[in-house]
Biopython code that builds the backbone (N, CA, C, O; Angstrom):
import numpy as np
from Bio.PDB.StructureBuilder import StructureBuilder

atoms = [
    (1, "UNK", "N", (-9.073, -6.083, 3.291)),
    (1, "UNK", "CA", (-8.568, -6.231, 1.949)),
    (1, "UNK", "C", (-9.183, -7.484, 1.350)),
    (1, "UNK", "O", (-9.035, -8.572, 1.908)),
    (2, "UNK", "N", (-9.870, -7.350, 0.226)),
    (2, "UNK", "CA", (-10.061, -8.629, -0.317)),
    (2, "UNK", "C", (-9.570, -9.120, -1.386)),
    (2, "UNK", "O", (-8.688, -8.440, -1.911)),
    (3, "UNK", "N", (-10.021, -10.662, -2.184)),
    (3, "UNK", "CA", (-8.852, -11.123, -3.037)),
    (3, "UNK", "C", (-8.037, -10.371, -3.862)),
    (3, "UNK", "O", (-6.819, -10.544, -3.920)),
    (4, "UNK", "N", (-8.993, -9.072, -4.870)),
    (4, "UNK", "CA", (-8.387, -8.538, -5.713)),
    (4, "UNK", "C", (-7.431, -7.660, -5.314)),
    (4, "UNK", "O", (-6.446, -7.396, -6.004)),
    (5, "UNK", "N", (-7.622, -7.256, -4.398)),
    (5, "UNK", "CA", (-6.341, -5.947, -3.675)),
    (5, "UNK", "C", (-5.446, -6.991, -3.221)),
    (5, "UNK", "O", (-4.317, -6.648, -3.574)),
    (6, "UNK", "N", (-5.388, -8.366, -2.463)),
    (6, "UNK", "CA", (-4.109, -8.876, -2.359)),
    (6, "UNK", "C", (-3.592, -9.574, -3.237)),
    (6, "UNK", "O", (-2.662, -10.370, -3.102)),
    (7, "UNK", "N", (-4.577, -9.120, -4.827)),
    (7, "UNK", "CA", (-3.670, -9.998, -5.739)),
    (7, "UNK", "C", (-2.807, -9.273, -6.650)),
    (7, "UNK", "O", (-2.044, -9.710, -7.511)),
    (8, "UNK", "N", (-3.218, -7.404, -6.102)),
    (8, "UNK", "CA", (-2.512, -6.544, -6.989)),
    (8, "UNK", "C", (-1.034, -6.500, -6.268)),
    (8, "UNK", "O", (0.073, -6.505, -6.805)),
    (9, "UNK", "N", (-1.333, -6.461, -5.073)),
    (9, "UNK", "CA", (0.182, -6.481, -4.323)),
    (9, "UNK", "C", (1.502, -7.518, -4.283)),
    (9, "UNK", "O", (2.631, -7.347, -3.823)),
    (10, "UNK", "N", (0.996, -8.462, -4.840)),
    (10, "UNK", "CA", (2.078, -10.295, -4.603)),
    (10, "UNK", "C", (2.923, -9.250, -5.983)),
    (10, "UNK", "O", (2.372, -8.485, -6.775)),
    (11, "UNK", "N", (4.053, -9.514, -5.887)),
    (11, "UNK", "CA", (5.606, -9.014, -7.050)),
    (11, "UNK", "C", (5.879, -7.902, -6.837)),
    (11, "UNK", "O", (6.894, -7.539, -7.433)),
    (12, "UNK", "N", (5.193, -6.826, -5.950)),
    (12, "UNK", "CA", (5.611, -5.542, -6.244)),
    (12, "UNK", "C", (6.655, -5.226, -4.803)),
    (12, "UNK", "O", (6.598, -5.658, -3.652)),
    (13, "UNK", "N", (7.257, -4.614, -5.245)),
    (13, "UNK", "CA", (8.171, -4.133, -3.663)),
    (13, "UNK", "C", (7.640, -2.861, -2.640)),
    (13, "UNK", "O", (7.205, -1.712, -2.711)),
    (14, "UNK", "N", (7.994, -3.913, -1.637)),
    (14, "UNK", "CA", (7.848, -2.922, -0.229)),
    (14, "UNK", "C", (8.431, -1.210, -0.744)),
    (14, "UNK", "O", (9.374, -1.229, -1.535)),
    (15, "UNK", "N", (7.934, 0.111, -0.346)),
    (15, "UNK", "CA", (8.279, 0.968, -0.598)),
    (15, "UNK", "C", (8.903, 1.698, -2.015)),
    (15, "UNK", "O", (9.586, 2.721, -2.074)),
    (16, "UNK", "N", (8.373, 0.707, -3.288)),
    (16, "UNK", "CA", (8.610, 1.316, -4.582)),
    (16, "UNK", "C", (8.138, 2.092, -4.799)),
    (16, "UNK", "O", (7.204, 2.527, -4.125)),
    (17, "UNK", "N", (8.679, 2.728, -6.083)),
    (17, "UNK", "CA", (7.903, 3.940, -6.650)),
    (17, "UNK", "C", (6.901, 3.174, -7.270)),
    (17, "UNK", "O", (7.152, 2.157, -7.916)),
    (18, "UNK", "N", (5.195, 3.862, -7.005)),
    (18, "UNK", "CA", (4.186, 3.336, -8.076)),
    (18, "UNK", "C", (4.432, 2.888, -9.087)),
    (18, "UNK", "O", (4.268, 1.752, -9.531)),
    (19, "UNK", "N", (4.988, 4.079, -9.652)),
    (19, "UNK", "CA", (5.475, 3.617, -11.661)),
    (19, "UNK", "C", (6.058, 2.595, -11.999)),
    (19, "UNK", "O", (5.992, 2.051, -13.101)),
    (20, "UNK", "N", (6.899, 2.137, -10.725)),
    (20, "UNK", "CA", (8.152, 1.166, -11.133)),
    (20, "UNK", "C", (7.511, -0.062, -10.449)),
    (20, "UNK", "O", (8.065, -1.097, -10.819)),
    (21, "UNK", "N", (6.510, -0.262, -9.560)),
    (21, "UNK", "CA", (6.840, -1.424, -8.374)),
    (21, "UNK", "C", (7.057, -2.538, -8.198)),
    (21, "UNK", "O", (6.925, -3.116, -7.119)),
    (22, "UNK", "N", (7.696, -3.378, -9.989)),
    (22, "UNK", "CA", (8.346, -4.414, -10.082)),
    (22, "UNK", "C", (9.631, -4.633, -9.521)),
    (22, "UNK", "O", (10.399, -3.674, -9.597)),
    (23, "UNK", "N", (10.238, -6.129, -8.732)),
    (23, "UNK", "CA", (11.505, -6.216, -8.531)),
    (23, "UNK", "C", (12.601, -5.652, -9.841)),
    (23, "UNK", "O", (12.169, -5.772, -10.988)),
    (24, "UNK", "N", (13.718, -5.169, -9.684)),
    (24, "UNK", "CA", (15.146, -4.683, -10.343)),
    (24, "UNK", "C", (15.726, -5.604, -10.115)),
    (24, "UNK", "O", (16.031, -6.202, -9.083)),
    (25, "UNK", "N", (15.953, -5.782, -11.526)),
    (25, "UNK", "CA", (17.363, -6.727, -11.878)),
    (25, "UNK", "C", (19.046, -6.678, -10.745)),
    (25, "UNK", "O", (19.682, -5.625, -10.785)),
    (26, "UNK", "N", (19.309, -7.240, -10.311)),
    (26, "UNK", "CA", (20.914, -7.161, -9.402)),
    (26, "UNK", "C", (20.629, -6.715, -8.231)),
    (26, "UNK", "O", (21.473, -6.179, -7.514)),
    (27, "UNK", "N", (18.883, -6.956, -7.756)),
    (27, "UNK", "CA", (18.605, -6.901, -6.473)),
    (27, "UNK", "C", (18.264, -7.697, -5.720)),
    (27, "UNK", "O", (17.318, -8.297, -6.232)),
    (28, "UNK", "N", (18.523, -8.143, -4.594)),
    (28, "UNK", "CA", (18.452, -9.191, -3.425)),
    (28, "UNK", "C", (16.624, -8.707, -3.089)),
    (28, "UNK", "O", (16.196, -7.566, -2.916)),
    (29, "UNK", "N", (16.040, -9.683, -3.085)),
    (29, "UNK", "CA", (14.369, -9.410, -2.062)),
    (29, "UNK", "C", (13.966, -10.984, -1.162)),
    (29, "UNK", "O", (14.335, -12.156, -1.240)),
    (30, "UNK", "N", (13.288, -10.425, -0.565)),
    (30, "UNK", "CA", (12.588, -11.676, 0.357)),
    (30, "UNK", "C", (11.215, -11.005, 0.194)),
    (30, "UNK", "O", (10.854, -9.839, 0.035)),
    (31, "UNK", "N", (10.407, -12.530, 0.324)),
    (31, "UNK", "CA", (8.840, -12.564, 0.267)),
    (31, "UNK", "C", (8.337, -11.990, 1.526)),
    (31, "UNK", "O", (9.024, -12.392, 2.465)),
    (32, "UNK", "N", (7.436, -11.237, 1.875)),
    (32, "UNK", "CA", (6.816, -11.029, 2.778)),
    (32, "UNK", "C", (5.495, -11.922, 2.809)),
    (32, "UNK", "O", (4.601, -11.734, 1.983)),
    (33, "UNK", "N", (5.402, -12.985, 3.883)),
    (33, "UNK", "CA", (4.269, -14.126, 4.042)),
    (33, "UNK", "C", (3.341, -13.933, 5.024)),
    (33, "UNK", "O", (3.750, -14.218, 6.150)),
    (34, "UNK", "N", (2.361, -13.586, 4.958)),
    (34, "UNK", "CA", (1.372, -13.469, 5.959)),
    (34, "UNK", "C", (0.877, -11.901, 6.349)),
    (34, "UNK", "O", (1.335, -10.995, 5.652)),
    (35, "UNK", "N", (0.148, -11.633, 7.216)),
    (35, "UNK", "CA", (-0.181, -10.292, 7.355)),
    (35, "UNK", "C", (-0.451, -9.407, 6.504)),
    (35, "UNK", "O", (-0.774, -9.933, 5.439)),
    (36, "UNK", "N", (-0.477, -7.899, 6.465)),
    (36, "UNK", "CA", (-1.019, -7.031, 6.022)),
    (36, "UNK", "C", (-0.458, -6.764, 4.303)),
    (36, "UNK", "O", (-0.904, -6.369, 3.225)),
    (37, "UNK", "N", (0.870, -7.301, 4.940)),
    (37, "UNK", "CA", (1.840, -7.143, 3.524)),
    (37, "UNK", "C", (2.001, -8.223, 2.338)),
    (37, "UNK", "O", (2.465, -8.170, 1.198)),
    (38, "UNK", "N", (1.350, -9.322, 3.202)),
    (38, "UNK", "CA", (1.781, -10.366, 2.079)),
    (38, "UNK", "C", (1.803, -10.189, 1.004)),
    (38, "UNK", "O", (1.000, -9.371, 0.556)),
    (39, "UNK", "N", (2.609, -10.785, 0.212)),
    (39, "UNK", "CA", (2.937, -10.921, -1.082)),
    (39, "UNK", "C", (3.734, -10.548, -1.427)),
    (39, "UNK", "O", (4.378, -11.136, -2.296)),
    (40, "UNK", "N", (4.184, -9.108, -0.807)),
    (40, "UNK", "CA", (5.288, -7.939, -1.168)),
    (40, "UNK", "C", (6.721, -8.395, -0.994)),
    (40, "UNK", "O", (7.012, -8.850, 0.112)),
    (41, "UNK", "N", (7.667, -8.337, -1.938)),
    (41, "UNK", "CA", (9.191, -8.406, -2.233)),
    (41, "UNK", "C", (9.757, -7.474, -0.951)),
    (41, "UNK", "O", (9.107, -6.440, -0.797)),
    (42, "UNK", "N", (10.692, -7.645, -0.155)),
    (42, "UNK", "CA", (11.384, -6.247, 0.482)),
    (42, "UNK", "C", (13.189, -6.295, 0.109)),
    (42, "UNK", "O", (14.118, -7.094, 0.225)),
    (43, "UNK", "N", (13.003, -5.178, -0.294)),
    (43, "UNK", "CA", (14.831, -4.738, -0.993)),
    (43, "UNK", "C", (15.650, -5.084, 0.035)),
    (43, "UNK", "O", (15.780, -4.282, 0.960)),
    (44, "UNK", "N", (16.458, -6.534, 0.060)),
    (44, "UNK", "CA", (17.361, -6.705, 1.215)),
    (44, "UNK", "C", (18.993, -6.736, 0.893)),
    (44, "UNK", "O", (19.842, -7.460, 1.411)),
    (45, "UNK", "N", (19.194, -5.482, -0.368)),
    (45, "UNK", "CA", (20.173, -5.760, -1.150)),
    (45, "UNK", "C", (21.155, -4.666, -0.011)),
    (45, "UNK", "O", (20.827, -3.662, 0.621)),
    (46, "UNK", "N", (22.507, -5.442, -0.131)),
    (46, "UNK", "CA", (23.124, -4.528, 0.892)),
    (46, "UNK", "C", (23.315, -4.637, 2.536)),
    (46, "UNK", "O", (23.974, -3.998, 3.356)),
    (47, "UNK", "N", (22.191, -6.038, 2.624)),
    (47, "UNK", "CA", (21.793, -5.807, 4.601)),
    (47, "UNK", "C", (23.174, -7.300, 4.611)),
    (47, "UNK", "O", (23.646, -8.213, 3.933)),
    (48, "UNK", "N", (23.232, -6.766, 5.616)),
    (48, "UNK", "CA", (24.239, -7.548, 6.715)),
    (48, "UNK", "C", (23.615, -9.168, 6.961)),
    (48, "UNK", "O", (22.385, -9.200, 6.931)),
    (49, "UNK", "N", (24.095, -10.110, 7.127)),
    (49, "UNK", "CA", (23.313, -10.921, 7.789)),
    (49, "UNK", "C", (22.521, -11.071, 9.388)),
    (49, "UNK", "O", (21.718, -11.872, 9.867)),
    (50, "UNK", "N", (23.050, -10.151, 9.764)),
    (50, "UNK", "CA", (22.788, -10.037, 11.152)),
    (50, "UNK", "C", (21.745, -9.181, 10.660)),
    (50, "UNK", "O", (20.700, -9.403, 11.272)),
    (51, "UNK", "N", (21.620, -8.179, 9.682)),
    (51, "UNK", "CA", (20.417, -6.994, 9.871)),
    (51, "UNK", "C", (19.043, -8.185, 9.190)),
    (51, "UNK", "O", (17.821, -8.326, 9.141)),
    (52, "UNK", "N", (19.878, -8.590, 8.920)),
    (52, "UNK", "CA", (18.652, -9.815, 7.976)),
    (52, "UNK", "C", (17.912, -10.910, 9.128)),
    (52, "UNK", "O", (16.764, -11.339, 9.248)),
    (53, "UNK", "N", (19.068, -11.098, 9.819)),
    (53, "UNK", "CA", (18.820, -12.066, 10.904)),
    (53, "UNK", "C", (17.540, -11.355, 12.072)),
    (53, "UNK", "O", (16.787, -12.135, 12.655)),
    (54, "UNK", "N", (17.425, -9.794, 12.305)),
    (54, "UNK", "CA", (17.185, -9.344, 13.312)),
    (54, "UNK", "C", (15.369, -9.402, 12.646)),
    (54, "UNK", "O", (14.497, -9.659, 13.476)),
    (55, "UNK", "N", (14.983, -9.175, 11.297)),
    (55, "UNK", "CA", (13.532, -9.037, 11.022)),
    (55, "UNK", "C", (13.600, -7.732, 10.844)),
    (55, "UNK", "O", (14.725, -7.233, 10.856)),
    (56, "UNK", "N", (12.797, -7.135, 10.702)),
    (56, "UNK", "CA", (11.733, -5.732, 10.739)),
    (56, "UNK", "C", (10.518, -5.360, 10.778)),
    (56, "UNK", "O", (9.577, -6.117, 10.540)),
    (57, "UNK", "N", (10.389, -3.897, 11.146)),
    (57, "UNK", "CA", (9.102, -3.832, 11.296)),
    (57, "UNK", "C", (8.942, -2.608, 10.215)),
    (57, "UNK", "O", (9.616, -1.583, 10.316)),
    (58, "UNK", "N", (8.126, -2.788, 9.328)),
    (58, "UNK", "CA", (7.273, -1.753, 8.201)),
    (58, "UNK", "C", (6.199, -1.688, 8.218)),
    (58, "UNK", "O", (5.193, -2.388, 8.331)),
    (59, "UNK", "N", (6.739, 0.015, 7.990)),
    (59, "UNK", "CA", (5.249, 0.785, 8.183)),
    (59, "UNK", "C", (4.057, 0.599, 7.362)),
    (59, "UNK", "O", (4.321, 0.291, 6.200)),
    (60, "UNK", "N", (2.832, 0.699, 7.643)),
    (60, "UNK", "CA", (1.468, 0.534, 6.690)),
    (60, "UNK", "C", (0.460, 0.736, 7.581)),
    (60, "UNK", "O", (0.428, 0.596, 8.804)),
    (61, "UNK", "N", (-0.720, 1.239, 6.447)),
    (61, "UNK", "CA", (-1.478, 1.388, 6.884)),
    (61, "UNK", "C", (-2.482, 0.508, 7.257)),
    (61, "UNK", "O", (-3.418, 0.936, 7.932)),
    (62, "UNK", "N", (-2.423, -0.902, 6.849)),
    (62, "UNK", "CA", (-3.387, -1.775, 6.622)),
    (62, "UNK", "C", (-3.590, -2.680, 7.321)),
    (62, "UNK", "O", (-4.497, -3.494, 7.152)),
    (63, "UNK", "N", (-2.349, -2.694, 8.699)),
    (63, "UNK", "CA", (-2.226, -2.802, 9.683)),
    (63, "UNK", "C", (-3.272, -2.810, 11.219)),
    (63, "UNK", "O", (-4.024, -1.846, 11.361)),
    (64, "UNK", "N", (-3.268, -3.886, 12.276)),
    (64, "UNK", "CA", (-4.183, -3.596, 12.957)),
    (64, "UNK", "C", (-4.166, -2.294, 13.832)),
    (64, "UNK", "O", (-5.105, -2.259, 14.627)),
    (65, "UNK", "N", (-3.332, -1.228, 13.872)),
    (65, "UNK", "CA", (-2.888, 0.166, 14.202)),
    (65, "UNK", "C", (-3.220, 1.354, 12.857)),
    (65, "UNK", "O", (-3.039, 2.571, 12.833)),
    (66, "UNK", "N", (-3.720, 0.499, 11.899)),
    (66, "UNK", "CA", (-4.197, 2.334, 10.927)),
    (66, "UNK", "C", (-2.446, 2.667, 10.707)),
    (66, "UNK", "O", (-1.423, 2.155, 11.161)),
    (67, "UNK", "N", (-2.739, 3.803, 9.763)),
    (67, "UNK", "CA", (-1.973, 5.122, 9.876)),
    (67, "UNK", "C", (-0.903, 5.260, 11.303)),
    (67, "UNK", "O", (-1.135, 5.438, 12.499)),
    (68, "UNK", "N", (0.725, 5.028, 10.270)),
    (68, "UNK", "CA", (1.801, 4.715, 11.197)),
    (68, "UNK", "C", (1.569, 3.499, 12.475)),
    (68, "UNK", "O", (1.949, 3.744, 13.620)),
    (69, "UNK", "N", (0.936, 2.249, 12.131)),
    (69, "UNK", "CA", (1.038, 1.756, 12.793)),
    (69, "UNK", "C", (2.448, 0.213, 11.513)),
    (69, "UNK", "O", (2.629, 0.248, 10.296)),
    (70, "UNK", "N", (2.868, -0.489, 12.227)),
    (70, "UNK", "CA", (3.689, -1.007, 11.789)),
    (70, "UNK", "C", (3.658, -2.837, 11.770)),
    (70, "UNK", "O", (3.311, -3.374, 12.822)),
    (71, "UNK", "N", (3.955, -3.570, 10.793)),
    (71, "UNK", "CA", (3.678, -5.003, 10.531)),
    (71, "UNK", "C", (5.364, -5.471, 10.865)),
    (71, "UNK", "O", (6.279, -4.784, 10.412)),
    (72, "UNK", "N", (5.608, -6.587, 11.620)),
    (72, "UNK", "CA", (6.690, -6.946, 12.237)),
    (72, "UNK", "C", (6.658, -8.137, 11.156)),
    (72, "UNK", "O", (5.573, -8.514, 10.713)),
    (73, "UNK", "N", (7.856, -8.717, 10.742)),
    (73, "UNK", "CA", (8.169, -9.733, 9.926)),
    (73, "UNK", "C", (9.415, -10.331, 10.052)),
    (73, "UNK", "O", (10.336, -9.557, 9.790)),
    (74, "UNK", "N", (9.791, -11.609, 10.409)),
    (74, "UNK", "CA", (10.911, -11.934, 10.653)),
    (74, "UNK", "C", (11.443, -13.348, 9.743)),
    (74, "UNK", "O", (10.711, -14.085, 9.083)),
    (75, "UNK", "N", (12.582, -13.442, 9.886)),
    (75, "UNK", "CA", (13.400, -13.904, 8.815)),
    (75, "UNK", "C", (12.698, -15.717, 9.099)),
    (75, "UNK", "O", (12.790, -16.037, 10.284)),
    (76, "UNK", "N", (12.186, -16.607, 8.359)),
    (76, "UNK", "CA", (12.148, -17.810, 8.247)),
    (76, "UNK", "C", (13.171, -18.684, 8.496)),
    (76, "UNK", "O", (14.095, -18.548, 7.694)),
    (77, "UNK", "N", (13.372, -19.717, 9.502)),
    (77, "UNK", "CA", (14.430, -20.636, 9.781)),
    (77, "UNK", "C", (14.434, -21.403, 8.481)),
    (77, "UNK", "O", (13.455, -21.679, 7.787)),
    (78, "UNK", "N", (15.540, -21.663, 8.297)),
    (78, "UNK", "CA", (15.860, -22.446, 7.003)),
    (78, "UNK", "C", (14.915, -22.038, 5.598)),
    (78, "UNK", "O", (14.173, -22.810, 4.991)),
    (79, "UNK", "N", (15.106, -20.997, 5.372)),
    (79, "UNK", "CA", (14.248, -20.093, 4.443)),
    (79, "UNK", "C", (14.816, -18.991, 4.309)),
    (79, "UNK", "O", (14.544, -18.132, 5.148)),
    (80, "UNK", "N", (15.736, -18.675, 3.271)),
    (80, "UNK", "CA", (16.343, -17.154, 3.688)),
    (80, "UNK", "C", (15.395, -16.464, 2.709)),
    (80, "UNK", "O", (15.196, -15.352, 3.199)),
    (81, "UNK", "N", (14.717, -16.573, 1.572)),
    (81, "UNK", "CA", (13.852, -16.089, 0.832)),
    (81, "UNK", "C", (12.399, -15.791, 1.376)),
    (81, "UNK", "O", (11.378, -15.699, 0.695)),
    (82, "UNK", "N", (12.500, -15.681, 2.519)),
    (82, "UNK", "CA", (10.807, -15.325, 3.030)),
    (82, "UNK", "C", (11.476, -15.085, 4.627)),
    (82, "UNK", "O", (12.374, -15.647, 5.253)),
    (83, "UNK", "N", (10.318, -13.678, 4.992)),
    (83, "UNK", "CA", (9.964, -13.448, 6.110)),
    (83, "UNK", "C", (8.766, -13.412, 6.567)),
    (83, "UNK", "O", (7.887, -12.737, 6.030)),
    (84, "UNK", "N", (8.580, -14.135, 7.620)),
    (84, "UNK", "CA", (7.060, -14.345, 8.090)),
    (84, "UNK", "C", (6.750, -13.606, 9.235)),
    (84, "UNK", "O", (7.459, -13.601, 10.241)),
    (85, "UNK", "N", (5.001, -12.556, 9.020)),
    (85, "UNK", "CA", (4.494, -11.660, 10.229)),
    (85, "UNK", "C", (4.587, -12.756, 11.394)),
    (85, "UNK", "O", (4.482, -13.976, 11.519)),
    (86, "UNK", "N", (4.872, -11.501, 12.258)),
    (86, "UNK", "CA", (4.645, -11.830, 13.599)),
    (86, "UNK", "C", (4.127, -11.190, 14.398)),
    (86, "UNK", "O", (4.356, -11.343, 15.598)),
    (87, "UNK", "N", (3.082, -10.081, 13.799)),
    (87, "UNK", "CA", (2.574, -8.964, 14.268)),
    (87, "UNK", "C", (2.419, -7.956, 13.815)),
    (87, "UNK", "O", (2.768, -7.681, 12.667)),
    (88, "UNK", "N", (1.740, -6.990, 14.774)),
    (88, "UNK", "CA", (1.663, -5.759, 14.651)),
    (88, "UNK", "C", (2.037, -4.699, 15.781)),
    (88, "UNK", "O", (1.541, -4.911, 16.888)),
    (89, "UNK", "N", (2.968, -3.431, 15.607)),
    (89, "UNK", "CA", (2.866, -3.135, 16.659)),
    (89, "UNK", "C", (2.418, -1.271, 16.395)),
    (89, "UNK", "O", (2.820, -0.706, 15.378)),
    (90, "UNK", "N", (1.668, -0.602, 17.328)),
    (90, "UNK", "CA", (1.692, 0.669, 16.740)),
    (90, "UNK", "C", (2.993, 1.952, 16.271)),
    (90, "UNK", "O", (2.654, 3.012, 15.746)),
]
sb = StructureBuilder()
sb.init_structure("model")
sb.init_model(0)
sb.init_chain("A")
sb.init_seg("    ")
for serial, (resi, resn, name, xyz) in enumerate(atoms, 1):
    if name == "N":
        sb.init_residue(resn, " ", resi, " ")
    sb.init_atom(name, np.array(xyz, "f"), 0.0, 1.0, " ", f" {name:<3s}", serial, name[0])
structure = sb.get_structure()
């Protein structure tokens, strides 16, 4: 990916609809920092603190696994607004 493709992705959310892929108003997001995804908002409206606490892993393709392989991202210590990669796993 180079600059211009990771500069179309920084504001838009993990798994939006194309049309829409700006953050929504009365929704909770965290930054995704580093890796395949950077830049990307993820909808954490609704999660538990513990589900927040645990990280995730989302799917992409852009990933060092291709097609269904998955980017691991976990919650920042003293940072609740950003999760930082910690990988990839297939």
């Amino acid at each position: 990916m180079n600059g211009d493709d990771e500069q179309l992705l920084r504001g838009r959310v993990y798994g939006a609809d194309p049309g829409h892929p700006g953050p929504l108003p009365n929704r909770r997001y965290v930054e995704l920092v580093g890796g395949p995804l950077d830049g990307l908002l993820l909808d954490v409206t609704g999660w538990t603190p513990d589900g927040i606490g645990t990280g995730v892993a989302l799917m992409t393709d852009l990933g060092q696994f291709g097609p269904g392989g998955r980017a691991l991202y976990d919650p920042r210590p003293r940072d609740p607004t950003r999760f930082d990669w910690s990988g990839d796993c297939p």
